[in-house]
N, C-alpha and C positions, 0 to 999 in steps of 0.2 A: 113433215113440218114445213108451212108455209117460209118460204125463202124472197127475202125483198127484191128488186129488178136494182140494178145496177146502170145507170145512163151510159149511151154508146161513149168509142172512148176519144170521141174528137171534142166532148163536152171535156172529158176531166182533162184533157191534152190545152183544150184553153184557159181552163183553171190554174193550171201550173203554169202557161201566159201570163197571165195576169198577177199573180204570186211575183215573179221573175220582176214586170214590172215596177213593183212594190218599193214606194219612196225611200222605206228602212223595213229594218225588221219587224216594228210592231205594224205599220201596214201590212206588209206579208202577210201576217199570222191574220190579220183579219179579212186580209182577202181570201185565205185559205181556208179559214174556219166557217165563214160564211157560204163560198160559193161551196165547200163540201155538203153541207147543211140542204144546199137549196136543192144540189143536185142528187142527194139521197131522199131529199124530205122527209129529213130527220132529226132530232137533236145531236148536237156535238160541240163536244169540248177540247182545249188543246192545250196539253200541260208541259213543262219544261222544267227538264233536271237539274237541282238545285246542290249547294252545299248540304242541306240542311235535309231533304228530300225533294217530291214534286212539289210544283208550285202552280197553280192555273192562273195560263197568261189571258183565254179568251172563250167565250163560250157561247152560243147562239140558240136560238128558239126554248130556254128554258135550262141548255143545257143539265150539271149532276146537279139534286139537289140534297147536297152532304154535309153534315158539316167535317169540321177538320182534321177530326178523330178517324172517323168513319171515311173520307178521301184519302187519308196516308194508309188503312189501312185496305182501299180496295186498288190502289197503284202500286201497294208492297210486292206481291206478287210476280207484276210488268218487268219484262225485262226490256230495256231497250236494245238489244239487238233480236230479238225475237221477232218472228214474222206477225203476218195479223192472226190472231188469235180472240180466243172469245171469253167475256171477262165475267163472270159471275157474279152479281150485286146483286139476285133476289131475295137474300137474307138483310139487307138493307132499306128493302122496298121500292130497289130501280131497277129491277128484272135482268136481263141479260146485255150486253155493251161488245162491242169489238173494240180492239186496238189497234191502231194502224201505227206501229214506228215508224220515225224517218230519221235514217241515218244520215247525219251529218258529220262529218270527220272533225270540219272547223268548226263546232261550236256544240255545245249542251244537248244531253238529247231531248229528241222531242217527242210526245206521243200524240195523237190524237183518238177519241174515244167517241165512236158512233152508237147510238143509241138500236139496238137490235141485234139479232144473230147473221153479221154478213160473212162470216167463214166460206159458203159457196162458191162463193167471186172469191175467194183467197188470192188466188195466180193474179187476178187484176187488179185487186188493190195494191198488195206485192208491188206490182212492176208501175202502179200511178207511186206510191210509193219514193219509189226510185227517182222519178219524174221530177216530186215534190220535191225530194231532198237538194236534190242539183238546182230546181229554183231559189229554194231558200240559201242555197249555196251564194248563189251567184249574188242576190242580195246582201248576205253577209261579207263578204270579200270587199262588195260597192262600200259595206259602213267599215271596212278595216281599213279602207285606203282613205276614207273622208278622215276615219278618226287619227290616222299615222298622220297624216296631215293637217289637221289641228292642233296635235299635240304638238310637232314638230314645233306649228308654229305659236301656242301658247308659251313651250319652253325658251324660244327665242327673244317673244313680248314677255318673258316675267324678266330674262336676264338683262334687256336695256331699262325696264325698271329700276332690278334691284342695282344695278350699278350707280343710280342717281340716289341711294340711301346709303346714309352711313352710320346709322345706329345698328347695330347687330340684333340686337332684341326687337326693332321693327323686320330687321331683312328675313329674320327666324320667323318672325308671323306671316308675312308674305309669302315667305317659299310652303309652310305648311298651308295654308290658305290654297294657294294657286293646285299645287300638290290634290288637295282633297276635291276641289271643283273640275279638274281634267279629268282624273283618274276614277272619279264618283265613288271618292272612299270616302266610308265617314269618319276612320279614323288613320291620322298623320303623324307620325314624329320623326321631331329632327334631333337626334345627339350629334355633341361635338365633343372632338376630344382635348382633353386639359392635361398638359406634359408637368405642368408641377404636380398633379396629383396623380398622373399614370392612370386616369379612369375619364371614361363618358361622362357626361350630362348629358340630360332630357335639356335643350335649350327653346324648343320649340313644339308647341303639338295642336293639335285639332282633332277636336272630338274625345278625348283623354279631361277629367278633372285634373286641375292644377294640383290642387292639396295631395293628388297620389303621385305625379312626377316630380314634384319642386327639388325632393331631397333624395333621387333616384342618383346611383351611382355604379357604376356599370364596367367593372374588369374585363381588357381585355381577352378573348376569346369564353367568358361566360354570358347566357343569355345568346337570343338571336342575336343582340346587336353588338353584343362582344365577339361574337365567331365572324361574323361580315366583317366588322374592323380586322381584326387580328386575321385572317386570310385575304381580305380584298379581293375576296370573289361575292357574286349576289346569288340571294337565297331567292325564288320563286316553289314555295309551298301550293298549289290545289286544293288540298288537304290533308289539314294536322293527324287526322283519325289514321293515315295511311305510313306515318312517322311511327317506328318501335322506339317506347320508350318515353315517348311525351302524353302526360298525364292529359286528358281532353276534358276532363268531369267539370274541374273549376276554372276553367277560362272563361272567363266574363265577355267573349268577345262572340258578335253576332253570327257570325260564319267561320267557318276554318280553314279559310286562306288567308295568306300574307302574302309579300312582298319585301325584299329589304334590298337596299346599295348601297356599296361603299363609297364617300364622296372623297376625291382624289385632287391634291392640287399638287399639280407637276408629279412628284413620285411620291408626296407625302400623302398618306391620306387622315385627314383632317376630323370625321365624320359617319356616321349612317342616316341613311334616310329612308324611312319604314310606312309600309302601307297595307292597312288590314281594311275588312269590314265593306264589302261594297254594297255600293246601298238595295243594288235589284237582288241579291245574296249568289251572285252568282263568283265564279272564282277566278282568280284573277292568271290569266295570261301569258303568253310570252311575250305579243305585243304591247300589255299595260308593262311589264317588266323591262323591255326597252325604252317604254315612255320614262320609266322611272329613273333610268340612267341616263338619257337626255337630261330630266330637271335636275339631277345633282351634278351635272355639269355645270349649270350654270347655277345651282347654288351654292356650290365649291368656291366659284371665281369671287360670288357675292361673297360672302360670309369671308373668306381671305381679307378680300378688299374693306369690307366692313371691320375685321378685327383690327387692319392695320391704320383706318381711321381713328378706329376707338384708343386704338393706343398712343396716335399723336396730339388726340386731344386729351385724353388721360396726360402725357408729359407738356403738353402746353401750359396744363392746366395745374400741374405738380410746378412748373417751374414758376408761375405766380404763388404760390404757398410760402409761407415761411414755415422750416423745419422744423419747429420748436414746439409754434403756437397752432400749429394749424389755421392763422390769420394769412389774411395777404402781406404780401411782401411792397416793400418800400417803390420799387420801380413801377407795380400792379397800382399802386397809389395814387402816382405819381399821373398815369396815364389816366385815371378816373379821373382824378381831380380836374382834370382838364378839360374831360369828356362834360362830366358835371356844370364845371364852371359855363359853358357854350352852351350846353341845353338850359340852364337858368336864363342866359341871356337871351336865348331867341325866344323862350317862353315866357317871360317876365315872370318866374318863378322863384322859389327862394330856396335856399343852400344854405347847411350849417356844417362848420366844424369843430372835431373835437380834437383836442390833442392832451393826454391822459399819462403820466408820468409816478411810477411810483414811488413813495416819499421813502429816503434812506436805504437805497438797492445796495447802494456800495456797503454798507453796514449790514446787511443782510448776507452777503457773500462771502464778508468779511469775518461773521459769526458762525453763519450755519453752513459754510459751504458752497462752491459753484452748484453741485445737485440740487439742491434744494432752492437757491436761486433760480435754477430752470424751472424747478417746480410752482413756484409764486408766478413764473411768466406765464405759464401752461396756464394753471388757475387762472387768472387777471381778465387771461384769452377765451378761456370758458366763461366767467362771467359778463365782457363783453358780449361774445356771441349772443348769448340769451338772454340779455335786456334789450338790444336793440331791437326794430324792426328788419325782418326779412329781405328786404331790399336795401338797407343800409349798408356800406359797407366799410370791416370794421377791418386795420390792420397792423401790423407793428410796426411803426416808423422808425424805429431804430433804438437797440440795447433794451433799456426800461422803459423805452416808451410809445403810445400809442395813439391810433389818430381812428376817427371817423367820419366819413361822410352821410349825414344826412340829409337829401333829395328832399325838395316841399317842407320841408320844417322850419319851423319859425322860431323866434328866438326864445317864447315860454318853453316851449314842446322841450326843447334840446336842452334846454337848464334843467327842466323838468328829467328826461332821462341822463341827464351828466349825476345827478342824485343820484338818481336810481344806484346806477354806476357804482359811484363812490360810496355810498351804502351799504351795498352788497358785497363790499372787497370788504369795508371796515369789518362787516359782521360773518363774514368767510369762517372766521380762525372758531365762531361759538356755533356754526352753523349745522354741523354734525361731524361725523368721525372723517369723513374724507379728507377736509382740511385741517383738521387737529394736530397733525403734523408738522404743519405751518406753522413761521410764525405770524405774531401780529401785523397787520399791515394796513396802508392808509393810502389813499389815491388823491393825486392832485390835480383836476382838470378845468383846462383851458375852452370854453366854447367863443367863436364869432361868427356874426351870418353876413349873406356876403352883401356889397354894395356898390349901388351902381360905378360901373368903368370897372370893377375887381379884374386883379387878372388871380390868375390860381397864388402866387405868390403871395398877393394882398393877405388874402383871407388867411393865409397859413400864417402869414407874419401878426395880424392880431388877436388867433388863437394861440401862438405862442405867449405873448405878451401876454393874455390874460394867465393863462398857466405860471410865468413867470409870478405874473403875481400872485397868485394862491397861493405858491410855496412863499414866497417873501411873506405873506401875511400868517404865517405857518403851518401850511400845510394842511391836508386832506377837508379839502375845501374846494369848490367850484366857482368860478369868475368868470364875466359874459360880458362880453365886448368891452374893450378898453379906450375910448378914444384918446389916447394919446399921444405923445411923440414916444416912439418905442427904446423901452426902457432895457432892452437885450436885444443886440445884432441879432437878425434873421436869419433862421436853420439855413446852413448852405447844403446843397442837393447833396454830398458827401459826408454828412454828419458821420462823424465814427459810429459807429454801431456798438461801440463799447465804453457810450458815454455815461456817467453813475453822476448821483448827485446827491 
């Protein structure tokens, strides 16, 4: 049997030159694939062992031409530590093929497949072989130090990031973000852990549909990411197929490797942060598995820092509320109205207020009860809320009564929703079962807008005044602007809060 010539070996000795040189690995692989090609004058192709099985990275003069049924099933056979060997494809219509393994320790195997019977040469391809493997070597080791060193310092640039954000549900997008662009996963999650419920949440993901994590709840030491929490060691799986006892059939996920760590702040740990799915299907590492414990270091520090923002402005923003009504509180008012009054005057704008008092509280309390007193407040504050405008802002001034600031509103607009208002409380009690409860009740509100020289005082003092007179004229009625000498001293900044009328 005709046996091909094989080129002297200072040719293939510079071929594996040239590989070594190679910018990254997918250079390599094509300087490899081609100059074997040229110097065989043959076709050849060069495939790489995947999760999933081979995968063809490169192929030259034609290389197989299979499709992908028929390519898994003439590489099933290959063994990657197997020497060159002769590969049998005439029942496919591509005659006979050699395999050349190249064993490389750090990474994937690889094979390459020349088109012919070159068994003869075995002992030299063997030992080029060899040659190859240590070139691709040395290139892979040049992309493990580039990539330890970007990651290094991607994890560095996300952590001066995320320390300038203090929404948590922004710093959870970012760390999975960052997360999935280093590591070239496509899919990221970040749970955190919640001590009132003693369980995970999915707070963060990429590459995962929302509708399937939102309502994910995760005990510890069940699931991967309950075993990572509840031990605070990291999980780096290869391959789930190579786990006794984890079902592989119905896992939706592209490849069967993962990645998980526990994210740690000081001895507490707070979190996991999980990485499956790489995009080329290759499996993930020991050095992606240290990248991965880099980024939850610094998303630990984020997301700490981020929680303890959220929660001061969570009580910033509790301590403006009034208890009751879920309205703003009298001091929160008091500070608007100021804010208000200033942006009117540098924008020659206009400003209304309201101040809204309900008719017979003390007879109300007197009849039905403090509870149910609370409950007409509660009400009053709900239908505030939802007639005003969004930006208005609408709050309890004190015991029974209430104020609003309307920005840009003019004096029909603000009559117009003082109705609304007063309206809406009058017909509470027939409005359906919610407030049936109730009793009958009637609102009496005071609107004025503001004018020029106002200071915040003015304007409150002639919304009172109109209010005054509403109830003077008796009641659940609305009055707007009063010009005249004020007919009741002006609310002093300490009104009792448990004034009735």
């Amino acid at each position: 049997m005709f046996s091909p010539a094989i080129p002297p070996f200072q040719v293939l000795t510079s071929l594996a030159d040239a590989v070594a040189r190679g910018a990254d690995l997918p250079a390599a692989f094509d300087a490899l694939i081609t100059g074997f090609a040229r110097a065989l004058d043959t076709r050849a192709s060069l495939f790489q062992k995947v999760s999933r099985g081979w995968t063809l990275v490169t192929q030259v003069r034609g290389g197989l031409q299979l499709s992908v049924s028929d390519l898994h099933m003439a590489l099933g056979s290959i063994s990657p530590e197997d020497c060159t060997a002769v590969v049998d494809l005439r029942s496919i219509g591509e005659g006979l093929w050699t395999s050349v393994p190249l064993n490389d320790s750090g990474g994937p195997s690889i094979v390459v497949l020349i088109a012919g019977d070159w068994t003869a040469h075995r002992n030299a391809l063997d030992s080029f072989a060899v040659v190859l493997s240590f070139a691709l070597r040395s290139v892979r080791e040049r992309e493990i130090r580039r990539r330890v060193e970007r990651l290094s310092f991607d994890a560095y640039a996300m952590g001066r990031r995320l320390s300038r954000l203090g929404d948590l549900d922004i710093v959870g997008e970012r760390i999975v973000s960052q997360v999935s662009r280093s590591l070239k996963a496509e899919r990221v999650a970040l749970a955190l852990y919640r001590p009132e419920e003693d369980r995970l949440i999915v707070a963060a993901t990429h590459g995962y549909s929302a509708t399937v994590v939102k309502d994910v709840r995760i005990e510890p030491g069940a699931w991967v990411m309950g075993h990572v929490f509840a031990s605070g060691r990291p999980v780096l799986v290869p391959d789930t197929r190579q786990l006794t006892g984890m079902a592989v059939g119905s896992r939706e996920y592209r490849t069967f490797s993962f990645a998980a760590v526990p994210m740690f702040a000081g001895t507490e740990t707070v979190g996991v942060l999980t990485a499956t799915d790489k995009r080329d299907g290759s499996a993930f590492d020991a050095h992606d598995a240290a990248a991965l414990r880099t980024f939850s270091v610094s998303a630990s520090l984020a997301v700490v820092a981020a929680r303890s923002d959220t929660e001061v402005h969570r009580l910033s923003f509790a301590a403006t509320l009034d208890s009751l009504t879920g309205l703003f509180n009298r001091p929160y008012l008091d500070a608007r109205l100021h804010q208000e009054v200033e942006r009117a005057r540098r924008g020659s704008s206009s400003l209304t207020v309201l101040l809204a008092d309900i008719d017979d509280f003390k007879a109300i309390n007197d009849t039905y009860g403090h509870q149910t007193g609370d409950a007409v407040l509660r009400m009053v504050g709900t239908v505030l809320r939802s007639t005003v405008r969004v930006f208005d802002v609408c709050a309890r001034y004190g015991g029974d009564e209430f104020a609003i600031l309307m920005p840009t509103s003019d004096r029909s607009t603000a009559a117009a929703c003082a109705e609304r208002i007063r309206q809406h409380v009058s017909e509470s009690h027939d409005a359906g079962d919610d407030h049936q409860h109730l009793p009958p009740l009637t609102l009496s509100i005071g609107v004025a807008v503001i004018e020029s020289g106002d200071a915040p005082a003015d304007i409150i003092r002639r919304a009172d005044q109109c209010l005054y007179r509403a109830k003077g004229e008796g009641k659940n009625r609305v009055c707007v602007n009063l010009d005249v000498p004020s007919l009741r001293p002006a609310p002093m900044a300490g009104r009792d809060a448990n004034k009735q009328v």
